[in-house]
C-alpha positions as CSV (number, residue, x, y, z in Angstrom):
1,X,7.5,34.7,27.0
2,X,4.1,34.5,25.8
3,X,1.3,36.5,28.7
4,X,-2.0,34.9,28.3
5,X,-3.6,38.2,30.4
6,X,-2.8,40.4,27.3
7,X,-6.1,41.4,25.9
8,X,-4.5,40.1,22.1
9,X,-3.2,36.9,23.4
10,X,-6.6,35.0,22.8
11,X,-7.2,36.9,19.1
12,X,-3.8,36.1,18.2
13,X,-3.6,33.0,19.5
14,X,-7.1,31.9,17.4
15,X,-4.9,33.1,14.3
16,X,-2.4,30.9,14.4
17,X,-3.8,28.3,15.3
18,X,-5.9,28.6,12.0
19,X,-3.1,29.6,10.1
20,X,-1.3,26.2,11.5
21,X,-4.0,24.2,10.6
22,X,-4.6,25.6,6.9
23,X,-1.2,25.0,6.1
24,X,-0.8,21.2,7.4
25,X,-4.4,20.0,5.8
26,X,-2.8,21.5,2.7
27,X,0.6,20.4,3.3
28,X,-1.4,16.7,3.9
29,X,-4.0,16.9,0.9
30,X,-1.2,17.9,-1.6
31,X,1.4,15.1,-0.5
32,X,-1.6,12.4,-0.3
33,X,-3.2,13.2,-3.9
34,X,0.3,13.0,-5.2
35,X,0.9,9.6,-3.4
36,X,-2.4,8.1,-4.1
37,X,-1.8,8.7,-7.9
38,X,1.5,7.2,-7.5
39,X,1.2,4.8,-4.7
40,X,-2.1,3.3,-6.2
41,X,-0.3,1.6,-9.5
42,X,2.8,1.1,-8.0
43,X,1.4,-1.4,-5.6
44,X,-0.8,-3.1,-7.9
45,X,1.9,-3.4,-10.4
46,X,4.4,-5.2,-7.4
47,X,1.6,-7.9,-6.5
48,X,1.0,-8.4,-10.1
49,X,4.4,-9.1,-11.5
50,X,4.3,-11.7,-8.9
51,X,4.7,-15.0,-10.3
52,X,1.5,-16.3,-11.3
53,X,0.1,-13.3,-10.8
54,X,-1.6,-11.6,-13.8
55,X,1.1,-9.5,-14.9
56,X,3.1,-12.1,-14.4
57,X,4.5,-11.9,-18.0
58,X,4.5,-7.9,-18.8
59,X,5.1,-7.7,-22.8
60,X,5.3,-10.8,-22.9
61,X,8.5,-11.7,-20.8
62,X,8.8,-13.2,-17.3
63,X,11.9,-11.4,-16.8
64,X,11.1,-8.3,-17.4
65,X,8.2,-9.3,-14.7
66,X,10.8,-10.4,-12.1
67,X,13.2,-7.2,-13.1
68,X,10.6,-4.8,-12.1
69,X,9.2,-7.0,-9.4
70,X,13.0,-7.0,-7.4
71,X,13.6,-3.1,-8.6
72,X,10.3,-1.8,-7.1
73,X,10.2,-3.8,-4.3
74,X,13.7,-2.8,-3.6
75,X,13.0,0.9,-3.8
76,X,10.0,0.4,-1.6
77,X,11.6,-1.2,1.2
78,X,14.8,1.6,0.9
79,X,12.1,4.8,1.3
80,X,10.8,3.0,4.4
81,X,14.1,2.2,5.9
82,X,15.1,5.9,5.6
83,X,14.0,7.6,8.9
84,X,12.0,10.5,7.9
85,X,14.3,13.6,9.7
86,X,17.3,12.0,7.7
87,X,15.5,12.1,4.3
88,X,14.1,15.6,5.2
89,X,17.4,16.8,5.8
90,X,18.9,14.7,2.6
91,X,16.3,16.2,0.1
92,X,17.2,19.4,0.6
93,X,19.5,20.2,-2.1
94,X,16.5,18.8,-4.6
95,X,13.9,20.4,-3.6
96,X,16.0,23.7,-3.7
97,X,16.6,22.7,-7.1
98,X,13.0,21.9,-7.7
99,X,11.5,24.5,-6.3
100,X,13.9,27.5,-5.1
101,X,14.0,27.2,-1.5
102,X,13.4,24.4,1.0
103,X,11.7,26.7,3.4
104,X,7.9,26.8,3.3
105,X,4.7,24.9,3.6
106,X,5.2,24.2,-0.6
107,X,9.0,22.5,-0.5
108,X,7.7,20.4,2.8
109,X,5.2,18.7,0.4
110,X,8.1,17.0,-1.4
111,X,9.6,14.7,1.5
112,X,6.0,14.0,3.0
113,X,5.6,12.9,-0.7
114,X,8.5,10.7,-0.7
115,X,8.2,9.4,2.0
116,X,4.5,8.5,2.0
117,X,4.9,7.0,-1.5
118,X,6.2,4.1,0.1
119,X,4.3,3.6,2.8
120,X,1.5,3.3,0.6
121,X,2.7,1.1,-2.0
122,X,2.7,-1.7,1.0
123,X,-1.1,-0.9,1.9
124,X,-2.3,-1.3,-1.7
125,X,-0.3,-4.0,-1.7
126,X,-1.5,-6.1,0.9
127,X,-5.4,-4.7,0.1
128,X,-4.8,-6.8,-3.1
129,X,-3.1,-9.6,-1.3
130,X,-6.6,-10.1,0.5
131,X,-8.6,-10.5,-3.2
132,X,-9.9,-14.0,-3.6
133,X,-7.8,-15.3,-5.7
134,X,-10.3,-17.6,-7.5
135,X,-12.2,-14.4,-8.9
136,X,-8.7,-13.9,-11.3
137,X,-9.1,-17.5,-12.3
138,X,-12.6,-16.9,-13.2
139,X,-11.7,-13.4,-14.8
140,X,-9.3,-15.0,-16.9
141,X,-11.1,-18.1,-17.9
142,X,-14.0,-15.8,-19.0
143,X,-11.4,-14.2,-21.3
144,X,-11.1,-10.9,-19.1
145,X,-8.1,-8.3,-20.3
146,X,-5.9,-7.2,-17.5
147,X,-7.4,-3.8,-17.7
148,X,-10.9,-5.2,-17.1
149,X,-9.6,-7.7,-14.1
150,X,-8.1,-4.6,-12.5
151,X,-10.8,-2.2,-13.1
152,X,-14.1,-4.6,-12.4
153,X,-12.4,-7.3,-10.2
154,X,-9.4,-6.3,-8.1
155,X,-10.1,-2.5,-7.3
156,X,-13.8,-3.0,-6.5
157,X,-12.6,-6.0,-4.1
158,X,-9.5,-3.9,-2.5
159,X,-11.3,-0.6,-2.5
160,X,-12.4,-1.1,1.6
161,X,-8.9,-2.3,2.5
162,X,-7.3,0.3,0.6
163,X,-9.5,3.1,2.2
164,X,-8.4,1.8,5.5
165,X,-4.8,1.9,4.8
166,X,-5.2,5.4,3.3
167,X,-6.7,6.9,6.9
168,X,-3.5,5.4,8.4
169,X,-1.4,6.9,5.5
170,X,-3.0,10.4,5.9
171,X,-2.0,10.2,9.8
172,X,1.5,9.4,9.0
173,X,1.6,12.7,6.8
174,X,0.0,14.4,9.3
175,X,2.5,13.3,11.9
176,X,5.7,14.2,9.8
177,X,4.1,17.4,8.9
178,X,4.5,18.3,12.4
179,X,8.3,17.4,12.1
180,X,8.8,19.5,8.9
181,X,8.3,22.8,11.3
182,X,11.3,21.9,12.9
183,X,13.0,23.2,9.2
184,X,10.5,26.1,8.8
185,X,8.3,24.2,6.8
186,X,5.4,25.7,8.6
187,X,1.8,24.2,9.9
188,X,1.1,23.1,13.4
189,X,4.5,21.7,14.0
190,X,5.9,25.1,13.4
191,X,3.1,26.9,15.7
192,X,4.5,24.7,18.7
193,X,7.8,24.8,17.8
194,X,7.9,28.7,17.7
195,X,5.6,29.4,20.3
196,X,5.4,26.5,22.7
197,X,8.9,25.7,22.7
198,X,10.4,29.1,22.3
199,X,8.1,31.5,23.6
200,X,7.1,28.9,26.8
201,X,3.1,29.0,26.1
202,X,1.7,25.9,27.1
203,X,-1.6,27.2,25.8
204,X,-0.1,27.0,22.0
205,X,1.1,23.2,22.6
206,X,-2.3,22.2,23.9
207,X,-3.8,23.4,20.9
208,X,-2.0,21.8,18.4
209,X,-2.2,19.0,20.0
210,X,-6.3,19.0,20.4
211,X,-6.4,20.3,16.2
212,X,-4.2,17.4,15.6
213,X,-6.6,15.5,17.5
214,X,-9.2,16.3,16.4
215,X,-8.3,15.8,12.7
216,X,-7.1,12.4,12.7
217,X,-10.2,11.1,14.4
218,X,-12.5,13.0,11.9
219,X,-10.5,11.6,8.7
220,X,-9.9,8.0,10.4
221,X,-14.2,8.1,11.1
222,X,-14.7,9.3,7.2
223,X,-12.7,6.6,5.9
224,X,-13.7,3.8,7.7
225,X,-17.0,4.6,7.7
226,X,-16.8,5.1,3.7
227,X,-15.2,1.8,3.7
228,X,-18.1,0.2,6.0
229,X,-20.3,1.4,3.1
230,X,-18.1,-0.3,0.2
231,X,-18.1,-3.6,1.9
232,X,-15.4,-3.7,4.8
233,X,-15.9,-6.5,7.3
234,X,-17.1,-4.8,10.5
235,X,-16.9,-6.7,13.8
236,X,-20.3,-5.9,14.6
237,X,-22.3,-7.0,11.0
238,X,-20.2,-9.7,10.3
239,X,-18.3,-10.2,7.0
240,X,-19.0,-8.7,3.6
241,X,-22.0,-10.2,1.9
242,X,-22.1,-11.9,-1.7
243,X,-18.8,-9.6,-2.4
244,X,-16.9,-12.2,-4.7
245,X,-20.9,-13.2,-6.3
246,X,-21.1,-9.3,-6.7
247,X,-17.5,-9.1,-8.6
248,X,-18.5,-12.0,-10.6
249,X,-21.9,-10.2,-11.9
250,X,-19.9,-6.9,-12.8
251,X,-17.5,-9.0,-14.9
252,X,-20.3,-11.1,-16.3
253,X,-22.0,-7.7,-17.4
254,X,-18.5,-6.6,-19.1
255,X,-17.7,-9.4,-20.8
256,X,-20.9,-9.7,-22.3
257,X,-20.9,-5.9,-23.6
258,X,-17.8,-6.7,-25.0
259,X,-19.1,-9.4,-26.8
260,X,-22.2,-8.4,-28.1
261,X,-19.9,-5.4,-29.2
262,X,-17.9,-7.8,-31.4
263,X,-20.3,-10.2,-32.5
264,X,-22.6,-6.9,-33.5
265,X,-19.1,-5.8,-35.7
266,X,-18.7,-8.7,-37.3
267,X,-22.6,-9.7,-38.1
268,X,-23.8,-8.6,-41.9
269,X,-26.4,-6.0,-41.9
270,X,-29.3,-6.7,-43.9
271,X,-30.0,-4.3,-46.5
């Protein structure tokens, strides 16, 4: 049992705490990037092979589209059935393949990857759900390639929802980080584990819970304020001015560029 009268209890105490809180923001960054890179696609890709969506027909085959449409959507729904203790537990043979040991704030990141991945594929999925879908009728009457519809039409217009869903994303890794501990996979789950629960110091459990606290309302108030900036609807200001007008301009702007591009190729030069 822990004695908070000991002259080294607060020093030490101030120590792990930090040392808790290093390792679950990187334990948290590592897993997001990774899920972001992956997630992002992945959930544009399931709205789009859709049908009638715009990659409704991937080279050139609706059945390819509703192949990959039933297999992702499949796997999606079966990481987020999987309770997150049971996959923990399950993916420890891998990442002891992967990485050597399953011990460690470095072979945690693979099940808060896995089973973020997921969770995230839904959120971009229903951010693009909410586009107006009369700006890819537009796109694609203007002659718009699917890279230019996603990259000037459907990410500008998801961009707010998908920074919401990302805040609620980064808590759930946050949350499970804490249950990673339980393993030895260190951050503040581990700091209460060891020294709340074993070592009786309430002191220890009320601050991880204030650090955890503390850094989901500071990430939750980034993000939605970042998304407030990028257009989000706010209760307060109302809805989102002009967005679809403002899509339509940056298309307008591309398509023309790409025109003049061509007709400039293909126009004689004088000599």
């Amino acid at each position: 049992m822990i004695d908070p009268a000991a002259p080294e209890f607060w020093p030490q105490l101030i120590a792990v705490l930090l040392e808790g809180t290093w390792e679950t923001i990187y334990m948290t960054a590592i897993a997001m990037a990774i899920t972001f890179v992956v997630g992002l696609p992945l959930g544009i890709i399931l709205v789009g092979t859709e049908q009638g969506r715009f990659l409704e027909r991937p080279f050139g085959s609706r059945v390819l589209g509703r192949v990959i449409n039933s297999v992702l959507g499949f796997v999606v729904n079966l990481g987020r059935s999987v309770p997150f203790i049971v996959l923990m537990i399950a993916l420890i043979p891998l990442t002891r393949w992967l990485l050597g040991s399953f011990i460690g704030t470095g072979p945690a990141i693979v099940p808060l990857t896995l089973v973020a991945i997921p969770f995230f594929v839904r959120v971009v999925e229903i951010a693009v759900r909410e586009v107006d879908p009369g700006l890819f009728e537009a796109a694609e009457s203007l002659g718009a390639s699917r890279w230019l519809l996603v990259r000037r039409v459907l990410l500008p217009q998801a961009t707010p929802s998908i920074l919401l869903g990302t805040a609620t994303t980064i808590t759930s890794i946050i949350n499970f980080s804490a249950m990673v501990g339980v393993v030895g996979g260190g951050g503040l789950g581990n700091v209460a584990l060891t020294y709340g629960m074993q070592r009786y110091s309430t002191i220890h459990i009320i601050g991880v819970v204030v650090i955890l606290f503390a850094l989901v309302q500071l990430i939750q108030w980034a993000l939605t304020a970042l998304a407030r900036k990028l257009g989000a609807p706010s209760p307060r200001r109302g809805p989102k001015k002009d967005a679809t007008a403002d899509a339509q301009a940056h298309l307008d702007a591309d398509l023309t560029m790409v025109s003049q591009g061509a007709l400039d190729r293909h126009t004689p030069r004088s000599t």
